[in-house]
N, C-alpha and C positions, 0 to 999 in steps of 0.2 A: 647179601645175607642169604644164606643156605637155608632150606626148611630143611631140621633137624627134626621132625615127628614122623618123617616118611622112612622106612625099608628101602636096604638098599633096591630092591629088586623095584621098588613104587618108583624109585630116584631114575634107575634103568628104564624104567616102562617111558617114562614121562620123558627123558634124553630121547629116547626115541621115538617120541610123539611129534616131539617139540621139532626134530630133524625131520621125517619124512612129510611132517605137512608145511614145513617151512618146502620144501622141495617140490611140495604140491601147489605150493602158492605160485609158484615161479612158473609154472609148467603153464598150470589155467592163468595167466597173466599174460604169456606169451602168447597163448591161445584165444585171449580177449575173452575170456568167460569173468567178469568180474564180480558177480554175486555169487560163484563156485568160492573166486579167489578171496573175495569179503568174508567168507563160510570161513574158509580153510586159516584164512590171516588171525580167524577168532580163537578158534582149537590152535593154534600157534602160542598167544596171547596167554591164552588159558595155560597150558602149560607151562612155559615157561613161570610166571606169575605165580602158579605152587611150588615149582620147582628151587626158586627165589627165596619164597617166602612171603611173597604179598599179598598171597589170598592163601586161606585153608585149604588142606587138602582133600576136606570132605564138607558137604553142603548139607547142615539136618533136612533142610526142603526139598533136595534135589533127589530123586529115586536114582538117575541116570536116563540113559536112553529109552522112551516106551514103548520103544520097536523090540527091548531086549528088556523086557522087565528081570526084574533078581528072580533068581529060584527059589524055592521055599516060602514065599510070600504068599499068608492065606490071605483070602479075599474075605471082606468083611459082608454079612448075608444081606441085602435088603430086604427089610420089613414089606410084608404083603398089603397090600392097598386091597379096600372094599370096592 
């Protein structure tokens, strides 16, 4: 079953995803890195899985990565402590 709410270009990103860490998985496997290749088997999983249809393809909890937050995202003030 196909996720039909994704753009093609989301469908593109994510065939893409899904192939170059499946490639990566094989590389760090052969290389005996298995918590790389446990990483990389996860982001495989994931993609494919929205690609499918068996998970959404957007998470309301999930920001993304917090090494690369979203742009435009204001920060909310903390209140001043006595």
């Amino acid at each position: 079953m196909a996720n039909h709410s994704l753009r093609q270009s989301e469908i593109d990103s994510l065939q893409y995803i899904a192939s170059m860490t499946n490639e990566l998985v094989q590389m760090a496997e052969a290389s005996r890195f298995p918590m790389i290749s446990y990483l990389l088997g996860m982001a495989y999983a994931e993609a494919f899985d929205v690609l499918r249809g068996a998970r959404p393809a957007r998470h309301a909890q999930l920001s993304g990565n917090p090494m690369h937050p979203r742009p435009n995202v204001k920060e909310h003030a903390q209140p001043r402590r006595a």
